[in-house]
N, C-alpha and C positions, 0 to 999 in steps of 0.2 A: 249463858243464861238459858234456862228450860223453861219455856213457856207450856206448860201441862194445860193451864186454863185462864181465860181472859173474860175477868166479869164485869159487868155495866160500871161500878164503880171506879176498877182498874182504869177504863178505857176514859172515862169520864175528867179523872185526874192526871191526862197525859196528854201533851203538848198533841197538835200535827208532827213535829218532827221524830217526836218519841215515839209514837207509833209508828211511826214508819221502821225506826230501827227496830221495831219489836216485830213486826213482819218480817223484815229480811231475817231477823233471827229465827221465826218460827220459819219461812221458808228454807232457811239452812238445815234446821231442825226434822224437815219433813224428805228430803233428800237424803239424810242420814240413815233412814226409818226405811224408804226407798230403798234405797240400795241394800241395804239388809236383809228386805221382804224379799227381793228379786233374788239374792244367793242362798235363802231359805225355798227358793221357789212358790212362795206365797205370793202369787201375782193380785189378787184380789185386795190383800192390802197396799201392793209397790200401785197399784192402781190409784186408787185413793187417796193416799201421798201425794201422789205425781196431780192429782185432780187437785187439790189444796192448794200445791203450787201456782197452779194454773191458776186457781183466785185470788190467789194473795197477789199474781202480775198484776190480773184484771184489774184490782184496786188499789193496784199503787198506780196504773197509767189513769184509773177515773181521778184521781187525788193531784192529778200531773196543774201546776198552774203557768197556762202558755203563755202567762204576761210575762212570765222570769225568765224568756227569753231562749237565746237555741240550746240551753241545758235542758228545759222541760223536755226540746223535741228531741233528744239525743237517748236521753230517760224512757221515753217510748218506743225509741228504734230497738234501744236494747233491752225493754221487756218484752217487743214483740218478738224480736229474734230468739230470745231463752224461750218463751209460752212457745214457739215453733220446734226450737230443739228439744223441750218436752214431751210433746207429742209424737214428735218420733222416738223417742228413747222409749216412752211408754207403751208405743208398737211394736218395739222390738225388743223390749226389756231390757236394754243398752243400759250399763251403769257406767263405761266410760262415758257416752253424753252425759248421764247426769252427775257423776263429777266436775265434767266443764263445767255446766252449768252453776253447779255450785261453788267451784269454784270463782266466777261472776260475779254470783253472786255477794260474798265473803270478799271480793276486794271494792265493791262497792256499798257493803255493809262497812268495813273498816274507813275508810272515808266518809262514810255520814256521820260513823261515829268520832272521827277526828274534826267532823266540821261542829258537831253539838257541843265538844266540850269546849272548841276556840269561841262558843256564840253565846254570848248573855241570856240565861234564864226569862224568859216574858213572864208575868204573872198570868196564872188562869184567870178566866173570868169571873170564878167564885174568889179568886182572892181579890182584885180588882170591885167585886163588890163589898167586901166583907172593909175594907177599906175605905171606901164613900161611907158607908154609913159607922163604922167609927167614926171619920172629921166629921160628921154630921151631928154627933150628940154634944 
């Protein structure tokens, strides 16, 4: 999946969990991009990339809910520890780290994605309204 662009809309009609896999995608996606600029020697984009990633940790550990128990805190050790091998790989233009790292990432992207499709769809909350007020007429 290529995420080129993610607009208000998109984000609007997609679960918490969906987005999440739509992150790890784009952070796969951005490693990809990474490593490519670095053996082009275009460090100014492998930069930028590698900066992306770094946001998309930050916002999957702000998104973390610690009531679910020691997965949430497990989930933070191992975004902090990639945002850490990141930053050196970005130091040193390393693209075996950021292989690992992607690597990581893609086998914890494949397990989210094997837990959403074992997990019953919730309705959004525009469908959940859109359905009160049908039984309501």
């Amino acid at each position: 999946m290529k995420l080129n662009f993610i607009t208000e809309e998109l984000i609007y009609h997609k679960s918490p969990q969906e987005l999440t896999a739509m992150m790890y995608e784009k952070f796969i996606q951005n490693i990809d991009e990474a490593v490519i600029a670095i053996q082009h020697s275009d460090y100014f984009t492998a930069n930028e990339k590698i900066k992306q990633c770094n946001d998309i940790l930050y916002q999957l550990g702000i998104g973390l809910t610690y009531q679910a128990g020691i997965i949430a805190e497990q989930l933070d050790t191992l975004y902090n520890y990639m945002s850490e091998r990141l930053i050196m790989a970005n130091f040193k233009k390393d693209t075996f780290i950021l292989c690992e790292v992607q690597q990581m990432m893609k086998q914890l992207s494949n397990a989210w994605n094997e837990v959403l499709k074992a997990t019953p769809k919730l309705p959004l909350r525009s469908e959940k309204t859109s359905c009160l007020l049908m039984n309501s007429t």
